[in-house]
N, C-alpha and C positions, 0 to 999 in steps of 0.2 A: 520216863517222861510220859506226861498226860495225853495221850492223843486228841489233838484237836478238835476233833467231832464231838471229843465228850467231855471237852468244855461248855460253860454254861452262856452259851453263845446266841442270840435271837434268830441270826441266819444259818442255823443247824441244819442237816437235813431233816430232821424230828420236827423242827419247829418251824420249817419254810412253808409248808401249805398255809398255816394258819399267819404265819406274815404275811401271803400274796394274796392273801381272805380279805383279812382288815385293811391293808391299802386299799383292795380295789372297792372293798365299802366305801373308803374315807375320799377315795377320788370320785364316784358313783353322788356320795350322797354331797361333799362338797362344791361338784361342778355341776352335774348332771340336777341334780335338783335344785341347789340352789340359784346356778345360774343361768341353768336352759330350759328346765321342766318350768319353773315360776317366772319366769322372764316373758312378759307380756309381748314385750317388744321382739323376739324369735319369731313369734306366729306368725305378728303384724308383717313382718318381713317374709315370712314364707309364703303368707296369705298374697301379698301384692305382686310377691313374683309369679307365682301360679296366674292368678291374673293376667298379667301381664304377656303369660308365654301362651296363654289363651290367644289373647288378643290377635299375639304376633302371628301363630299357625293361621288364625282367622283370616287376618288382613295384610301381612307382610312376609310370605314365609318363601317368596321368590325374590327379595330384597338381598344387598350385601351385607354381612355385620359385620362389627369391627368391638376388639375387645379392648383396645389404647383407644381413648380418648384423640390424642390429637392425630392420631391416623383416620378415625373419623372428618375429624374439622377438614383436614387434607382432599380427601375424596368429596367431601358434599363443597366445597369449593372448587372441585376442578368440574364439577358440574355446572357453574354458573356460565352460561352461555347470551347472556344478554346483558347489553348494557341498562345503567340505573346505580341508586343507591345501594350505597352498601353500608349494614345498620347493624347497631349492635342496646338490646334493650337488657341494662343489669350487667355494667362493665365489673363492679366489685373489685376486686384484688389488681383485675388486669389481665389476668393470665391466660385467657382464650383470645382475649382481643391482641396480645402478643405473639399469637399463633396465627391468628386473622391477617391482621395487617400487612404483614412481610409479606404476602400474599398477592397484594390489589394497588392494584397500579391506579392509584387516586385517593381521594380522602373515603375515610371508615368513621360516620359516625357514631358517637360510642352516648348513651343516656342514662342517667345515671343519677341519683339523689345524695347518694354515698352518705345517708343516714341510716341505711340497713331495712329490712322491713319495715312495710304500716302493719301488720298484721301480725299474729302468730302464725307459722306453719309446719309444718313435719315434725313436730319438736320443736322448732327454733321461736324464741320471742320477737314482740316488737322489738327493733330494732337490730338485731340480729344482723353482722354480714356488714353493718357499720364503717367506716375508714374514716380515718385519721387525716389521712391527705390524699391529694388526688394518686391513683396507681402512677409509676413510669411505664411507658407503651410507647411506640414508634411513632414518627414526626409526622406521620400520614394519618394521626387521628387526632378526630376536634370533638371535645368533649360537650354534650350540652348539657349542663348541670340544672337539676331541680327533677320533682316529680313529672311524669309524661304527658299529665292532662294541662300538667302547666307547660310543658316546655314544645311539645308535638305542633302545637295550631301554628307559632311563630316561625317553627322550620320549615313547616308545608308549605307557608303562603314565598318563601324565599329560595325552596328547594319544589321544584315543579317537577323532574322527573320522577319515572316511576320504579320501583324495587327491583332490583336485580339478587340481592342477598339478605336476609333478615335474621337475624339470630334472636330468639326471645327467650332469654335469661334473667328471666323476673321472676319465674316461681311460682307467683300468687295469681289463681282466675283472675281475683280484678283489675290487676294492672294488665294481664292479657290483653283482659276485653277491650281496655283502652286502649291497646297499640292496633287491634285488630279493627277496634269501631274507625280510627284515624286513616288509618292505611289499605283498609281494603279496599276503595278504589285506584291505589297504587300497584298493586298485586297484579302484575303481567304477567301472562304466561306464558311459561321458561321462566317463572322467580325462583328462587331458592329461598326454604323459610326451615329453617337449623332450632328446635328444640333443644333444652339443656335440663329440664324437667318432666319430660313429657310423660313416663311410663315408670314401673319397679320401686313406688316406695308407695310408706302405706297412706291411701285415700289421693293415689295418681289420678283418680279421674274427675278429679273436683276441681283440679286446677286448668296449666296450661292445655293441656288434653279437651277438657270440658269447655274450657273458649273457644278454643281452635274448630271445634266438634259444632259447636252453636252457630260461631260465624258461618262455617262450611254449609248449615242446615238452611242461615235464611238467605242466604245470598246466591245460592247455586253454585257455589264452587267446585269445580272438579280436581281433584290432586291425586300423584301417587307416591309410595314410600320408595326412599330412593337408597336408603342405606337407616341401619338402627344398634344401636350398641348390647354386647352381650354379659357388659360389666355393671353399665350404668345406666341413667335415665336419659340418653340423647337417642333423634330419631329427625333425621329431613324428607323432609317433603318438595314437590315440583308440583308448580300451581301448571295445571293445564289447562283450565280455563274457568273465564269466572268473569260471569254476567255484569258486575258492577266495576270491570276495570275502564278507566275514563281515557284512553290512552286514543 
């Protein structure tokens, strides 16, 4: 009988180095370079996190973090200590504002176009994020449909208290600026104002970061980070005082 070894076999001992050679070429050059050395989009990611964890050491590094998501929502809700509205800008699917709601013993407004973006952002096109029908979400929330510079002036003049919770899950600077030019003299302090884009993707600081950043600049706001995610882009804030509250 032939001994096995010296059959003409690829996984021989004679012929194993130079098989564990060419795979780890063929994994080397088929992953490593095809999809993470030339893949623009690694850096861009790398690049915003670094940023980002800048940022954090900077300005939030005695803060809580949380790496679930709605462990997050959990805690920067059980920090709402004032009464007021309770807001939600960029309901989309539903799914935070079904984390929200059970929550708040009252109505949760929720704003929403639910045609997807006006803009391009992060990758995403116009339209992007789109629905089909309105989400299902709990009975304690009232939806105001349309864009915010259409739908905000009619709720203010019918809703006169001031913010107790804000959630701004819009994405895009410029509908930021819109929720923040409307409501910042609602902005008590003791509010609670909950991020869902704030930080960790690439060109984070062009959007809600950058409204929130500008408002704080002309208005005198004083705020501090009160929890921020180590997975994703959320970060709340506690308005502690702010010269244009009308209250």
């Amino acid at each position: 009988m032939v001994p096995y070894a010296a059959l003409d076999c690829p996984f021989s001992s004679e012929s194993m180095p130079l098989f564990k050679r060419t795979l780890s070429e063929f994994i080397f050059r088929r992953f490593m370079l095809k999809h993470h050395a030339s893949n623009l989009l690694v850096d861009m990611n790398l690049e915003a996190k670094q940023q980002t964890l800048d940022y954090i050491k900077a300005k939030m590094i005695d803060a809580p973090f949380f790496e679930k998501h709605p462990a997050l929502v959990d805690y920067t809700l059980g920090q709402v200590r004032k009464e007021g509205l309770y807001l939600e800008f960029g309901v989309g699917r539903g799914k935070s504002m079904r984390w929200i709601a059970p929550q708040v013993d009252g109505t949760v407004y929720g704003f929403d176009s639910f045609d997807g973006i006006q803009e391009y952002w992060n990758g995403n096109p116009v339209g992007a994020f789109a629905q089909k029908k309105l989400p299902k979400v709990p009975d304690n929330v009232e939806f105001q449909v349309g864009y915010f510079d259409a739908t905000l002036p009619g709720f203010l003049e019918k809703h006169t208290d001031p913010v107790a919770f804000l959630h701004v899950d819009c994405d895009l600077y410029s509908s930021t600026v819109t929720i923040f030019d409307a409501l910042g003299s609602r902005l008590q302090p003791g509010a609670i104002v909950l991020f869902d884009e704030y930080y960790n993707f690439h060109r984070w600081q062009e959007h809600e970061f950058k409204a929130f950043q500008e408002f704080v600049e002309r208005s005198g706001l004083r705020y501090e980070y009160i929890c921020f995610s180590v997975t994703g882009q959320q970060v709340a804030v506690r308005i502690l005082e702010n010269p244009d509250y009308a209250g």
